[in-house]
N, C-alpha and C positions, 0 to 999 in steps of 0.2 A: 289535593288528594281527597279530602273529605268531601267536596261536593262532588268530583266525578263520580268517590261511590256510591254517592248518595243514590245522582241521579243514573248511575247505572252508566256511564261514559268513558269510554277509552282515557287512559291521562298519557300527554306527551310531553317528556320532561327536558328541555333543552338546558343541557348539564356541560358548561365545558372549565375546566379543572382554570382556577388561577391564584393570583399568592392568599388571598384569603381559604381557600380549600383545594390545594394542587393536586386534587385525587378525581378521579373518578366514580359515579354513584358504585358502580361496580367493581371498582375495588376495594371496596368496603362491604358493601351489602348484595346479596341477593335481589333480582328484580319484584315489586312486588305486583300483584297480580293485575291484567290489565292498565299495565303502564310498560313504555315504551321510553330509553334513554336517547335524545336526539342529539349530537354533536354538533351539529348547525340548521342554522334556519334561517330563511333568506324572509324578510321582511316585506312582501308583496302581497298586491289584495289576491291576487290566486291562494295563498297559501292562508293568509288570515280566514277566509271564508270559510276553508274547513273545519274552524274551529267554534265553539259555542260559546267558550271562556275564554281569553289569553291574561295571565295575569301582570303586571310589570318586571323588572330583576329580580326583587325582593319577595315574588310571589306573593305581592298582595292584590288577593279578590275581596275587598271589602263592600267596591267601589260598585260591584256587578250583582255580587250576591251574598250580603254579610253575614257570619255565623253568626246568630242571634245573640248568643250571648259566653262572658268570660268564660262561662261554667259546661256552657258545653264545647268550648276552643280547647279548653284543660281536656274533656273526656274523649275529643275526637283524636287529637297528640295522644292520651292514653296508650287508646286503642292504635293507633299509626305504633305507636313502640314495639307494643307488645307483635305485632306483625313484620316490622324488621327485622330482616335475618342476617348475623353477619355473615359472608361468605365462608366456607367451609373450614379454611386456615385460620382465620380468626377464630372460628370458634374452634378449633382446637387447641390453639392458644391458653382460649378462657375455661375449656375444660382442666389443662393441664395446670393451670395458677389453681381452679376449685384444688384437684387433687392436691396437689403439693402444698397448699395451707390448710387443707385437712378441713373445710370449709362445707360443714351441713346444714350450718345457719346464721345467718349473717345479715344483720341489718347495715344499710347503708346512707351517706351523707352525701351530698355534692356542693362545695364548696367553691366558687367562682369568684375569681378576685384581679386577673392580671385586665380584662378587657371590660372587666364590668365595676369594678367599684367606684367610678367618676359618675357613670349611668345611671346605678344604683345608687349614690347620692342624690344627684339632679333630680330623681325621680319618687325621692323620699321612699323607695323600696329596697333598702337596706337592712338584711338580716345581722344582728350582733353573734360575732362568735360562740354567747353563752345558749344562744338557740339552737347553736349544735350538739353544745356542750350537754344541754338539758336531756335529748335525742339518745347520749352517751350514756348518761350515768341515768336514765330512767332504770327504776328497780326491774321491767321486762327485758332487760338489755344486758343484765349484771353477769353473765354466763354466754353473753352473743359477742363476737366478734364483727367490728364498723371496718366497710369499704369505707373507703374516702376516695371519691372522687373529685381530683381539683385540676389545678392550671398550675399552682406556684409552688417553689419550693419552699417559701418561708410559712406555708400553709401547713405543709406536710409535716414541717419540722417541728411545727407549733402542737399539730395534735398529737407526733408520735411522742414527744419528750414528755406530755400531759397523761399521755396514755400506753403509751407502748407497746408489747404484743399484741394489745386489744385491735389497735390500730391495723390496715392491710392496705395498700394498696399496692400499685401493679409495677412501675418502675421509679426509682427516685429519680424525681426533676430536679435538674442543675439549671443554679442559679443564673439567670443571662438576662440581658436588659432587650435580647427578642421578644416582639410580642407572641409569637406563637412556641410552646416552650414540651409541647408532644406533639409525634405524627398522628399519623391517622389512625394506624393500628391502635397507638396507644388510646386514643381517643375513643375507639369503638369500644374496646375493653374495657375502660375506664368508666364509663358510661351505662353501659349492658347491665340490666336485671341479671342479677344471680341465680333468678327461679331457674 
């Protein structure tokens, strides 16, 4: 996404729903601009040729044209965030949670733990709980109300019993040894900037 903007290039995004994400780019989000959702793509040089980049499954272009660096991989995601749009119902959704928890300011946490804490081991990029905790009880915060966004129930129960009303998030996750443990919806919402 970030180099077609870059270089001004149509993006064509062959998107088809499986048990790692059984959705649709458009059931979730708004298209964004100059990008196309493909359903299938037939694997022939007629078809490769019209393209400039193709990247593998995992949508890695490193290999072709690498973002230079960590720091601006962070600012290009930024910026891709702030430009998805959930689809129309979702965000009425996340209007109606603002409203209904009375929410005009609100810092938030994302805490990741059912698919990533083996990874983030392995990978010595393991955040300690008290790093959120710090997040919580900084004195700018002492008056603001923490989304938490997470994966696990034993996450949520940990900060709400720690913290309590302070605490918000969008549905309680029940405890299951699935690894996927919200849909989509929840996960857009879950996710989504408050601005």
């Amino acid at each position: 996404w970030a180099i077609a903007r870059e270089k001004k290039l149509h993006l064509d995004v062959l998107w088809i729903p499986n048990e790692d994400c059984p959705y649709h780019f458009t059931d979730l989000f708004e298209l964004l601009p100059n990008m196309t959702i493909m359903k299938e793509y037939k694997y022939d040089i007629e078809n490769i040729k019209n393209y400039l980049f193709i990247t593998d499954y995992a949508g890695c272009l490193e290999e072709v044209c690498p973002l230079n660096s960590k720091r601006r991989s962070f600012h290009e995601c930024k910026f891709l965030f702030t430009l998805l749009k959930p689809v129309e119902s979702i965000r009425e959704i996340i209007v109606e949670f603002v409203r209904q928890n009375n929410i005009t300011n609100c810092a938030g946490i994302q805490v990741r733990r059912t698919d990533h804490v083996s990874y983030a081991e392995k990978n010595k990029c393991f955040t300690p709980l008290s790093t959120f905790e710090q997040v919580i009880e900084h004195p700018e915060n002492a008056d603001t109300k923490v989304y938490l966004a997470c994966d696990c129930a034993e996450t949520q129960d940990y900060f709400k019993s720690k913290y309590g009303d302070k605490i918000l998030f969008y549905k309680q996750i029940e405890n299951s040894s699935s690894l996927r443990k919200t849909d989509g919806i929840h996960a857009v919402v879950a996710y989504r900037d408050w601005e």
